[in-house]
C-alpha positions in Angstrom: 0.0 0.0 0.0 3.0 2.7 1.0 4.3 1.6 -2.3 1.3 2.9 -4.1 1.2 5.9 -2.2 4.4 6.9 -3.5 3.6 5.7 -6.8 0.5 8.2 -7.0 2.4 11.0 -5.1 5.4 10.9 -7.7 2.5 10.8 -11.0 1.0 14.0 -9.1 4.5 15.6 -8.4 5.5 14.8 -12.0 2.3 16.6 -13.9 3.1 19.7 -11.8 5.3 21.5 -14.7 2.1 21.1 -16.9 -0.1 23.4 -15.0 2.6 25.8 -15.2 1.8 26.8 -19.1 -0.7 28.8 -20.5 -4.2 27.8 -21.8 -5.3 25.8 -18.9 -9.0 25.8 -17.0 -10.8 24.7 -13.8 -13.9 23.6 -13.2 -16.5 22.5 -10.4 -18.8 19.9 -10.4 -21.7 18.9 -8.0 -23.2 16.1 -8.0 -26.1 13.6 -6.2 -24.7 10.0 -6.1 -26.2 6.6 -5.7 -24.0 3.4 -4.5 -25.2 0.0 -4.9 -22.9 -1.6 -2.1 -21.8 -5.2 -2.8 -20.3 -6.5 0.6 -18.2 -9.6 0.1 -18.7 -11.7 2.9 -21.5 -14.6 2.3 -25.2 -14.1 3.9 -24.6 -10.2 3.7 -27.2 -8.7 1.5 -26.3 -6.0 -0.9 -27.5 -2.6 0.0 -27.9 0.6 -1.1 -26.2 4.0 0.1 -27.3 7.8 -1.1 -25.5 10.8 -1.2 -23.6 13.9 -2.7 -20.0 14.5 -3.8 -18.3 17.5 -5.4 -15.0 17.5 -7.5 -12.4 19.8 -8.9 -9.8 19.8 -11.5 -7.0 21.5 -13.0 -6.9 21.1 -16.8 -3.6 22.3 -18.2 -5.0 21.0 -21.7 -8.0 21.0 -23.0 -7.9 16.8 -23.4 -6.2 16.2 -19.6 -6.6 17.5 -16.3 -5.8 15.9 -12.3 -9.4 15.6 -10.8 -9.8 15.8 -6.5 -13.0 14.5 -5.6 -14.8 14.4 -1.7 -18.2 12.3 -1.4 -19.9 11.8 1.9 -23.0 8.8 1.2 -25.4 7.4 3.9 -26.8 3.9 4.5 -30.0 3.8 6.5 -30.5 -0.1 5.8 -28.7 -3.3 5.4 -31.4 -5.8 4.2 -34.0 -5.6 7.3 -31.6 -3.9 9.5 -31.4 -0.4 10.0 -28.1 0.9 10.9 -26.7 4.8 11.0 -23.6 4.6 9.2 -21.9 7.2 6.1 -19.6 6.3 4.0 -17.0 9.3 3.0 -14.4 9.2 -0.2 -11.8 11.1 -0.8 -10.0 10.5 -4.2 -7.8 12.5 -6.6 -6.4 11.1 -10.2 -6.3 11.7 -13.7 -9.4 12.9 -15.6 -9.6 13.2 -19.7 -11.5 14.2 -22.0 -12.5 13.5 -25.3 -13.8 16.8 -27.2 -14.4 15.4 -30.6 -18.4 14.4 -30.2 -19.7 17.7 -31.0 -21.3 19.9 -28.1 -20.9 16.5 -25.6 -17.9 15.9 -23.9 -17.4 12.4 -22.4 -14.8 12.1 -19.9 -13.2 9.1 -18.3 -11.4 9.0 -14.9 -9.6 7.2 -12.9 -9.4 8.0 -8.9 -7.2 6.6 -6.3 -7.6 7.9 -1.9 -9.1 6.1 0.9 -12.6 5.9 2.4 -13.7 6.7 6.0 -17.0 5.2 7.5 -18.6 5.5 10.7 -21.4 4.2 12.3 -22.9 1.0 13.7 -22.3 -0.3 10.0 -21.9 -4.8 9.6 -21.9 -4.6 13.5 -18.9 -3.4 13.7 -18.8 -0.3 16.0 -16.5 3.1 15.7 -15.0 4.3 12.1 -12.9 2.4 10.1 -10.6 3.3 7.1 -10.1 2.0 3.6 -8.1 2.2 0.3 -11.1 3.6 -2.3 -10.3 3.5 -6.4 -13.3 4.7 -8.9 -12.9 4.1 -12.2 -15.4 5.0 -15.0 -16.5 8.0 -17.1 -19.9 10.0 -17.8 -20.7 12.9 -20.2 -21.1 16.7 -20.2 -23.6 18.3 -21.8 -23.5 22.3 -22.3 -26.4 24.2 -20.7 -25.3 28.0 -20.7 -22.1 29.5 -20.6 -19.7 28.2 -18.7 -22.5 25.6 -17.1 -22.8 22.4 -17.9 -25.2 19.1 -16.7 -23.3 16.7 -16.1 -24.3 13.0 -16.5 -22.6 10.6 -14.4 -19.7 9.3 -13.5 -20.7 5.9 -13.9 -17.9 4.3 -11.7 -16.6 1.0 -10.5 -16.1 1.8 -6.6 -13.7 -0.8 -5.6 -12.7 -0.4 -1.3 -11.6 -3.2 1.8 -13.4 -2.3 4.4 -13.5 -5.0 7.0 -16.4 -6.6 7.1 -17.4 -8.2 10.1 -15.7 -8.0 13.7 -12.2 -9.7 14.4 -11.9 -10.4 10.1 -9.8 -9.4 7.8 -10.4 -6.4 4.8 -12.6 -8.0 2.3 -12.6 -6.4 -1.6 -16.1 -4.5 -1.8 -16.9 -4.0 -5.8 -19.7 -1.3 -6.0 -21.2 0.7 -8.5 -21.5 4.4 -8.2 -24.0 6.4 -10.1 -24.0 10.1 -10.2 -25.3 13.5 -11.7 -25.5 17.0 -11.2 -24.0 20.3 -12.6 -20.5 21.5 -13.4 -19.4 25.0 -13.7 -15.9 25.9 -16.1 -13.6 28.7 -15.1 
């Protein structure tokens, strides 16, 4: 895990110069998002989790930019159970875009950071910490100006949370669904 750490820290450190050179942009994005968790322990049911995230990125060219994205999601019930637990990501990575489709832009991503959740979640009490990847892609559509709706990202959400008390990190593979609006500057 450190080793990936560095690996990701030394991809970030090495697009610096880029952002350095004219012609760049920013934008903002906000976004409702839907996770269909899939725990990976047998007998746990799959469940569902809503929520909201919001993303940046720096786009030194108009095909490229390095994406930060925060999302905090809540789970109210696991199968008959209700439990009190959010889920919050925190993920940053490389974001591109493909401009040659006319007025939509699709974009794909791919996101690496960790997840937090708290809460009363698979009986297991307190907060716990994960590695979180998303990888996927969605489309922008122009709306006025410098707005834009944006349709997805449609993401793999891959973490290893531990699942049940005294166990080891299972592999979670979810899928993330989101919308909402992003704004270019």
């Amino acid at each position: 895990m450190r080793k990936f750490a560095y690996l990701v820290g030394l991809f970030v450190f090495a697009s610096l110069p880029v952002f350095a050179q004219e012609g760049g942009s920013k934008d903002v994005s906000f976004e409702y998002s839907y996770i269909r968790a899939n725990p990976a322990t047998s007998g746990f049911p799959t469940f569902n989790a809503n929520g909201g995230s919001a993303s940046f990125a720096l786009n030194p060219r108009s095909w490229y930019g390095l994406a930060g994205e925060f999302g905090d999601y809540h789970v109210g019930q696991v199968g008959s159970a209700n439990v009190d637990t959010n889920l919050m990501t925190y993920m940053f990575g490389p974001r591109f875009y493909f401009h040659h489709f006319g007025r939509i832009t699709p974009f794909a991503q791919e996101l690496f950071g960790g997840a937090h959740s708290n809460g009363t979640g698979f009986g297991i009490p307190g907060s716990r910490n994960s590695f979180a990847m998303a990888l996927g892609g969605g489309l922008d559509v122009p709306f006025k100006g410098h707005m834009s709706v944006r349709l997805g990202p449609v993401d793999y959400l891959m973490t290893d949370f531990a699942e049940t008390a005294g166990g080891g990190r299972k592999l979670q593979n979810n899928l993330r669904v989101s919308g909402g609006v992003r704004w270019r500057f």
